[in-house]
N, C-alpha and C positions, 0 to 999 in steps of 0.2 A: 410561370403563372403567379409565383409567389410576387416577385419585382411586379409583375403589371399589377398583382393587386395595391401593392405599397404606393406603386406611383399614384393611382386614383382615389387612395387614402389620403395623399399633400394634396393632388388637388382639390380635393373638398375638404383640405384644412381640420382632417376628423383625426385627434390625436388617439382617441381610442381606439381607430382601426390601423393606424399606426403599430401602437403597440401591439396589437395583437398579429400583426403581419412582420415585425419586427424578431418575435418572439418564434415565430414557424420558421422566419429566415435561419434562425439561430439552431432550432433543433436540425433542419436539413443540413447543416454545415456539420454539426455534429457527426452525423453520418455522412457524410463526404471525410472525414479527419481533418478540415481542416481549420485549425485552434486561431488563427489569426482573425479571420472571417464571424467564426464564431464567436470568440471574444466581443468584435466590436456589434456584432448584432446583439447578442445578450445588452451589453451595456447601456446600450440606446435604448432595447425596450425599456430595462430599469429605470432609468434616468429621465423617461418621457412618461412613466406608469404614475410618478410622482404629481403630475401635474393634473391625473386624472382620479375619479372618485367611485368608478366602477368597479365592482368585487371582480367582474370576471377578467376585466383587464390587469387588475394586480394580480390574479390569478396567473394571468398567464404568461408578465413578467417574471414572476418568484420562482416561477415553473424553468424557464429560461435560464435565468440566475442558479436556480439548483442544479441543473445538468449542467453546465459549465461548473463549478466549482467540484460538481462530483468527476470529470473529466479530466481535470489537473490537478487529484487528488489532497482538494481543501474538502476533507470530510466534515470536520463542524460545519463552516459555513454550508456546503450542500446541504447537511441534514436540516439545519435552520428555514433554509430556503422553501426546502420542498415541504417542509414540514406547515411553513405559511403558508405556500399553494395548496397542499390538503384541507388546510379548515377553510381558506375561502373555495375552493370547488366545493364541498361539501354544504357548506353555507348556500349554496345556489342548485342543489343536487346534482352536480356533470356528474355523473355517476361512472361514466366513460372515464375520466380523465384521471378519478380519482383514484379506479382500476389499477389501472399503472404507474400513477404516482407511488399508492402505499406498498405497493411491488419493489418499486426503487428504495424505498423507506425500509422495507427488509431486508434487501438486500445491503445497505450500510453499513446496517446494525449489526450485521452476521460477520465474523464469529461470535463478538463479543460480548453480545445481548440478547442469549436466544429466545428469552422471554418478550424482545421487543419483535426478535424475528417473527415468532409466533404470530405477536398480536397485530402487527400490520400485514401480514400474511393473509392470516384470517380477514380482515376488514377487506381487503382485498376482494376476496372471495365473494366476500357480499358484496360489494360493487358492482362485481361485473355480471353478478345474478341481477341484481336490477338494470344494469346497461342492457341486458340483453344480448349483445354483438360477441361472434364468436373470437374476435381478432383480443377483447377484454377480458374475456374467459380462460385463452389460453397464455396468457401472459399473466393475470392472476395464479391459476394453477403451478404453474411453473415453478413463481415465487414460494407458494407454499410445499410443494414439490421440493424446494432446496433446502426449507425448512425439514422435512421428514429426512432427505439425505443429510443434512447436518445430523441429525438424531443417532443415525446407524452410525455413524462416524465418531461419535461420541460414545460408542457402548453398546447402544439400545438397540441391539440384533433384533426384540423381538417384535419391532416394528416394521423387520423388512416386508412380509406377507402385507401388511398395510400401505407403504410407501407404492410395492408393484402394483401392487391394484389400483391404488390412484391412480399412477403414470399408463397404465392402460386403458382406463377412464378418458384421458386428459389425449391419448392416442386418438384414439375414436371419435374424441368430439374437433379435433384438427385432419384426420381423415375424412370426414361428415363434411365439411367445412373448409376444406382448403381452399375454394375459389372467394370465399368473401375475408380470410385471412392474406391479410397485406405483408408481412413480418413472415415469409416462409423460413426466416432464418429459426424460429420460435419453434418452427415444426419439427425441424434437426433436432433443436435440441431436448423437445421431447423423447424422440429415437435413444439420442445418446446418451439421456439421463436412465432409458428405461437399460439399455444395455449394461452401465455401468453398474447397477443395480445387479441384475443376473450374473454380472462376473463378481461381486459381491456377495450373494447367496448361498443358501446353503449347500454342500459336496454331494451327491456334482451337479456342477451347473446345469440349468437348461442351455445347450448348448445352441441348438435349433431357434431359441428365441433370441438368444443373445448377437448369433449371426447374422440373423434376419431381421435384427432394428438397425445394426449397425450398414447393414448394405442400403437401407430405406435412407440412414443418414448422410451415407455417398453419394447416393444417386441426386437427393434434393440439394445435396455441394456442389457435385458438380454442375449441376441442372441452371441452377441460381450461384456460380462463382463466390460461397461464402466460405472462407479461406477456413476460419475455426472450426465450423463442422467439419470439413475435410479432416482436419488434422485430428479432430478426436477422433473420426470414425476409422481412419487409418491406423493412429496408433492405438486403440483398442481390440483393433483386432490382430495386430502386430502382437502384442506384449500376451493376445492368449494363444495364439501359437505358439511362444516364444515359452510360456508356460508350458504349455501340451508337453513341449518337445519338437516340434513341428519347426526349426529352423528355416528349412528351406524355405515353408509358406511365408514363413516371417519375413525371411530378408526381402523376397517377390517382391510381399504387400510394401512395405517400405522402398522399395525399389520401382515400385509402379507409382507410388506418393511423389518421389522425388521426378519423374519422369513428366509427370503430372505438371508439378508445378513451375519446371523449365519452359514447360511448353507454353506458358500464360504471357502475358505483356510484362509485365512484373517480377521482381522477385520478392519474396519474401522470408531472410535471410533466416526469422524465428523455424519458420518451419523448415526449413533447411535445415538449419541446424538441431534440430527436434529429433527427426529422421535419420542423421548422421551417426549421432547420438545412440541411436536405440540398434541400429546396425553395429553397431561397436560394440555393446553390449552382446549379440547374436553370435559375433566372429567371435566372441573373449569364451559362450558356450561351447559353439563350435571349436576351438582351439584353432582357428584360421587365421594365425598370428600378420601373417602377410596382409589379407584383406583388413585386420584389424588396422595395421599400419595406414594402409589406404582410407580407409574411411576417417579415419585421426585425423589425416592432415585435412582434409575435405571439410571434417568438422570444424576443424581450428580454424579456421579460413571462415564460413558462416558464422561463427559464433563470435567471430573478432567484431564482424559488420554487424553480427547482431545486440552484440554491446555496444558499441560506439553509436547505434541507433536507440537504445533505451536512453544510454548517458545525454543523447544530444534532446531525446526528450524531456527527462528529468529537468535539464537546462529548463528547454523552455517553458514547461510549466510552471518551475518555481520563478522563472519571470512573468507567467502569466500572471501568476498567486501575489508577486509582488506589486505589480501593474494594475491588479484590479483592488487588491486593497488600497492602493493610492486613490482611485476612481472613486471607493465604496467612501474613502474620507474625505474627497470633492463631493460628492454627493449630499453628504452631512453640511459639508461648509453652504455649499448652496441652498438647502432647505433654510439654514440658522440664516443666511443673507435674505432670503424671502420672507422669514420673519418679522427679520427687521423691518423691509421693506412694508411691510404690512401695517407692523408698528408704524412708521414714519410717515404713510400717507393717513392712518386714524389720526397721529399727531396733528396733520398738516390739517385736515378738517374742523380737529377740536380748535387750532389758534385761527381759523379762518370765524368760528362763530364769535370767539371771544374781540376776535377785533373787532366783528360785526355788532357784539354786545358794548362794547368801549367804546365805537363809534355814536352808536345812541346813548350811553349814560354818561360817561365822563374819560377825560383825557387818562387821569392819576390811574383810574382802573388798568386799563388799556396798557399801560406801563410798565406796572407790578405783574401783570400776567404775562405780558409780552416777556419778560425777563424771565420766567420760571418756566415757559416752556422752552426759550434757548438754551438754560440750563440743563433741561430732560435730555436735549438733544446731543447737549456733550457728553451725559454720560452712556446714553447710546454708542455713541460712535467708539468712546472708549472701551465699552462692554464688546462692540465689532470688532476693534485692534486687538481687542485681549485673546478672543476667537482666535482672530488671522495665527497668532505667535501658538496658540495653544497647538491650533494643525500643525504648523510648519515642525514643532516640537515633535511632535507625533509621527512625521513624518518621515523625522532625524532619527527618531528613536525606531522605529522600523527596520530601517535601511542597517543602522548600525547592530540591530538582532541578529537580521539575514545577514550580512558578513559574518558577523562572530560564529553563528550556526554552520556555514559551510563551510566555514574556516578549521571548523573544530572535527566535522564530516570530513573535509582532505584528511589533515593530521591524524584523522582516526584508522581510515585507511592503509594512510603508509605505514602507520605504527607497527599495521599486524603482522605485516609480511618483510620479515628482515632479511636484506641482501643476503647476508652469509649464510643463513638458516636455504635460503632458493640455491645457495649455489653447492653449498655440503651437499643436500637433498637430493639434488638433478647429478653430482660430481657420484654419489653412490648409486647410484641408479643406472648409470654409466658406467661404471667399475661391474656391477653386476650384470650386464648385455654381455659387456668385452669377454665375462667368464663362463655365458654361454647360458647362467641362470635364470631363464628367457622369462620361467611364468613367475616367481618372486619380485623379478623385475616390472612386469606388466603389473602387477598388483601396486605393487607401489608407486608407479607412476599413474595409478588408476587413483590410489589416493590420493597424490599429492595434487591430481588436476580437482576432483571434489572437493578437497582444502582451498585450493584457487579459489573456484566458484562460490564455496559456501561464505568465504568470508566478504568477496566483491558485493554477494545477494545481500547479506544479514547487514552491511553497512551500510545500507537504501534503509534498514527498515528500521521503524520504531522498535518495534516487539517482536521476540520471536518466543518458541515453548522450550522449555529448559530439555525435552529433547532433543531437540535442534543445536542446543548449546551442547550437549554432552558427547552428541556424536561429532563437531567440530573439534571438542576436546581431546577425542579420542585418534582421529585420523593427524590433528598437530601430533598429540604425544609416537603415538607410532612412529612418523617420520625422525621424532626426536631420538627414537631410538633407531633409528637405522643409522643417522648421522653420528650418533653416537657408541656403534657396534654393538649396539644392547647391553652397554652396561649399569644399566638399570630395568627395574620395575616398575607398574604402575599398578592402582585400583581406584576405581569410581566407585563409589557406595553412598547410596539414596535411603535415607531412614525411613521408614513405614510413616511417617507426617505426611512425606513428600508427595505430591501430584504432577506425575510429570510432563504433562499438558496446560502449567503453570507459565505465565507471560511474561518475562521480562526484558531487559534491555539487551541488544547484541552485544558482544563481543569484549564482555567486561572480566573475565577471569580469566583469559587466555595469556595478556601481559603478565600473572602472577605465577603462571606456569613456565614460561617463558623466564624470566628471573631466576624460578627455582632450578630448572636444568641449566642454564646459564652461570650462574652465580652460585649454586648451591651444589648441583650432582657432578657438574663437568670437573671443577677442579679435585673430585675425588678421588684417592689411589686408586689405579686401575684392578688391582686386588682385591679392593671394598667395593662389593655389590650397591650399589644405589636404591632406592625405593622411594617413590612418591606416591603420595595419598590424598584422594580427595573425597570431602564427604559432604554430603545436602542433607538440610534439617531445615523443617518451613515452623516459622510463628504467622498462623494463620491470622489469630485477630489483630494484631500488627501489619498485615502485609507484608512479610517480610521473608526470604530466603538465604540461610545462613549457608556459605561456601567455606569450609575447613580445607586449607590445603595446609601439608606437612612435610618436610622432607626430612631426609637424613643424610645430607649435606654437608658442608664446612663450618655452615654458621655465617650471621652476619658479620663478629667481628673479624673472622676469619678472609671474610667475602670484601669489606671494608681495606684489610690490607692489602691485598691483592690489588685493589683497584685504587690505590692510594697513589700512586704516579700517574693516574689518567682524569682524564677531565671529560668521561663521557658521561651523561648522564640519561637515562632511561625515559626515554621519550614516551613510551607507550604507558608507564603508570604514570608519568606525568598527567596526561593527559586523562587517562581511566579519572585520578584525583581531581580532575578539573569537573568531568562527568556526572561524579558521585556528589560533589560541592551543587552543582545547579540541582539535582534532583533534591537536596532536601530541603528546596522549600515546600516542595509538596510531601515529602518522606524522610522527616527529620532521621529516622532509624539509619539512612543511606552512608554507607563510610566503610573503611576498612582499616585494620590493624597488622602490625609485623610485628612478632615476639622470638625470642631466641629461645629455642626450646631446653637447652638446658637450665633453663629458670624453673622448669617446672617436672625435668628429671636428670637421669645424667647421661641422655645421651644427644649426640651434634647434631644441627642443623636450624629450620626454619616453621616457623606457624605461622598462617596468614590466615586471619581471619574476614572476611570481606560481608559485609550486609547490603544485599541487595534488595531491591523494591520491587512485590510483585505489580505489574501494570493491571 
């Protein structure tokens, strides 16, 4: 329907209904997944909305442009996007449109800006009171609904009686209203938000309620084939059996999940391996070392395909991301070329009068002016050429970001995870099977596969919470001690400054860790107990999070001799030193130090002082 409208939009030559059927092409592809499609429909509406002068049409390309860019996770630019589609819908009161635009607009901002979460929440809300339409209501609610559970998440328990009430509210007016609600997937997710809420709650849960959204949110998955309600309403009620005590029901529900979803046209390898996952967990309660075995390997296998599928999309988004900033600076060139062209035909009228004035008064006139507007024209054209090189420069310098960036993303990768450190690790692990040491050994290949994961996850991401960072730290140094028969100690200690839901970069203190049991603990007599120390102190009005690590070690110069016949050199602070260099043009404080600590007492080893940036 959408195509026949488009075609009867070229043939009446009407470029505003172009855009505007260009733009619905784009969000339907959306929801199809498919980025190709959607890409070049976005594009077009953008690049055709230019040549129109209509609020609702630029409205409704920006609209376009925004969910693409939020899709292949260009946050700036989406927020920009949508954020133009909001004041021109608003500007025209779509009151509808604007509903769940400032929906999307919280959802952005969230985690990082709860106060923006809040306030396009709210706007929201009022929107879809004056839209009227239940399908606006409940998709406002929602948003602000994720706002109240951000809240509880943060702290603020004593909001939960508030948050369920809403979501019981927001039940009722999507039970009232399901046949005029299009979005059944919206209705799920009220289900699952209110559940997760109850299992949230104060002890003991309403357990009666909490069963009874999550079975409402099965039914309308399976009902309507939407893969993510499934998967939360399964594993939510997986993980409270699994709480109870209740194994058996657990593994069932999980086992009817996976049955589930063999049985569809599809696979879908995430929840596969979701399922795999939480079964393994269940057998490690049960002690069902066997089934544990079997669900491993079942896991490993999904979750292989389930990475090689985010990586192949990461791929092509940051080609999207690349691809369309190219376009976005085509764009610019051809508005600056329409300019000119603008300019160049007012030129061409102004010396068509002046000839016509030359013509009636005198030759000599006609001459001097004919000359001064050829002149204009040169430095036009030159003012154009200077354009062309400015792009093209721009262009160069892009391309050559994105290499340097992913380039520094590989290298950063490999850095973390050192061959010898995987094969000591799995070699002890294995030594501890063959001696029959069954459950020391599961634990510790329980964390060394968590170490896997967590650092493949954290290396995708900008930012993570200096939790996140501490318990990576924590599962590396463990194995360090396994590998190393625990001849050392460790302590983590967080100063009363510290917030430990603080944002910074991944995976920046782990190479100095790494060094120190490397280079500092390992060549210790096996006699001398070892100790590493790490400590967090935050200068708030700075930005800034100070990491102390300390050993009692050889020392540098000590660590220096040693490695004076080799030519390796530490790739991983290498590159950490490359990391910390870019960040301080925004965070001069960024950088780190190594001191030999008997400088400052008399006893061996190492201080690393490192200044990180909070994001």
């Amino acid at each position: 329907m959408q195509l026949l409208a488009l075609d009867l939009a070229k043939k009446k030559k009407n470029i505003d209904d172009e855009v505007i059927c260009y733009s619905y092409l784009a969000l339907t592809q959306r929801r199809l997944l498919h980025l190709k499609e959607f890409t070049r429909y976005a594009d077009t509406a953008y690049i055709l909305a230019q040549k129109s002068n209509k609020i609702r049409v630029k409205a409704f390309a920006s609209l376009a442009m925004g969910a693409l860019k939020s899709y292949i996770d260009d946050k700036p630019q989406a927020l920009d996007n949508l954020l133009k589609a909001y004041e021109l819908f608003t500007s025209i009161n779509a009151h509808d449109q604007c509903a769940k635009i400032a929906s999307d607009i919280s959802y952005l901002f969230s985690p990082s800006s709860p106060e923006k979460v809040k306030k396009y929440a709210k706007e929201a809300l009022y929107h879809a009171a004056k839209a009227g339409d239940p399908e606006s209501q409940l998709y406002a609610r929602l948003a602000f609904g994720g706002y109240l559970t951000d809240q509880l998440d943060s702290g603020h328990n004593e909001n939960w009686s508030v948050a369920v009430n809403f979501f019981k509210e927001t039940i009722a007016l999507a039970e009232k209203n399901t046949s005029k609600i299009v979005s059944k997937s919206n209705i799920g997710i009220a289900y699952v938000n209110l559940a997760d809420l109850y299992s949230k709650g104060p002890k003991p849960i309403d357990e009666k309620a909490l069963l009874t959204n999550l079975e409402k949110a099965t039914a309308i998955a399976k009902k309507y084939n939407i893969k993510i309600i499934y998967r939360s309403a399964i594993g939510l009620q997986g993980m409270y059996y699994t709480e109870k005590g209740n194994y058996a029901k657990a593994e069932l529900l999980f086992i009817e999940g996976i049955k589930y979803q063999l049985s569809l046209p599809y696979t879908d390898n995430y929840l596969l391996a979701t399922f795999y996952s939480c079964l393994k967990e269940v057998s490690i309660k049960r002690k069902d070392y066997h089934a544990y075995y079997a669900y491993d390997t079942l896991y490993t296998k999904y979750n292989q395909l389930k990475y090689n599928e985010s990586t192949q999309k990461l791929l092509q988004n940051a080609d999207a991301r690349y691809e369309s900033s190219k376009k976005m600076e085509r764009i610019k060139q051809l508005e600056l070329e329409n300019e000119l062209e603008q300019k160049n035909k007012l030129l061409g009228y102004g010396i068509a009068g002046v000839l016509l004035i030359g013509l009636v008064f005198m030759f000599r006139s006609y001459y001097y002016r004919q000359r001064y507007y050829l002149n204009r024209e040169e430095v036009l054209k030159q003012e154009q050429a200077n354009s062309d090189l400015k792009v093209q420069l721009m262009e160069k310098e892009t391309m050559e970001n994105l290499a340097a960036r992913l380039s520094l993303e590989r290298r950063l990768l490999r850095s973390q995870m050192d061959p010898h450190f995987i094969f000591n690790a799995l070699g002890n692990i294995q030594s501890m099977i063959l001696q029959k040491d069954t459950i020391p050994a599961v634990s510790y290949l329980n964390k060394f596969a968590k170490l896997t994961r967590q650092i493949l996850e954290q290396s995708r991401k900008e930012t993570i919470s200096l939790e996140e960072e501490i318990g990576t730290l924590k599962n590396y140094i463990e194995l360090q001690q396994l590998r190393l028969n625990n001849n050392f100690d460790y302590a983590i200690v967080c100063d009363e400054t510290v917030e430990e839901d603080v944002l910074i970069p991944p995976l920046l203190i782990q190479p100095f860790i790494e060094n120190a049991v490397e280079h500092g603990l390992k060549p210790k007599p096996k006699e001398e107990k070892g100790l590493l120390e790490i400590y967090f102190s935050q200068q708030t009005d700075l930005k800034n999070l100070i990491c102390t690590i300390k050993d009692n070690g050889i020392g540098l110069n000590a660590s220096h001799k040693l490695k004076a016949n080799e030519n390796h050199q530490s790739l991983s602070t290498t590159i950490t030193d490359e990391r910390l260099n870019k960040m301080q043009k925004e965070y001069p404080n960024a950088g780190f130090q190594v001191l030999e600590r008997s400088l400052e007492s008399n006893e061996t080893g190492c201080i690393v002082i490192i200044n990180i940036p909070i994001v």
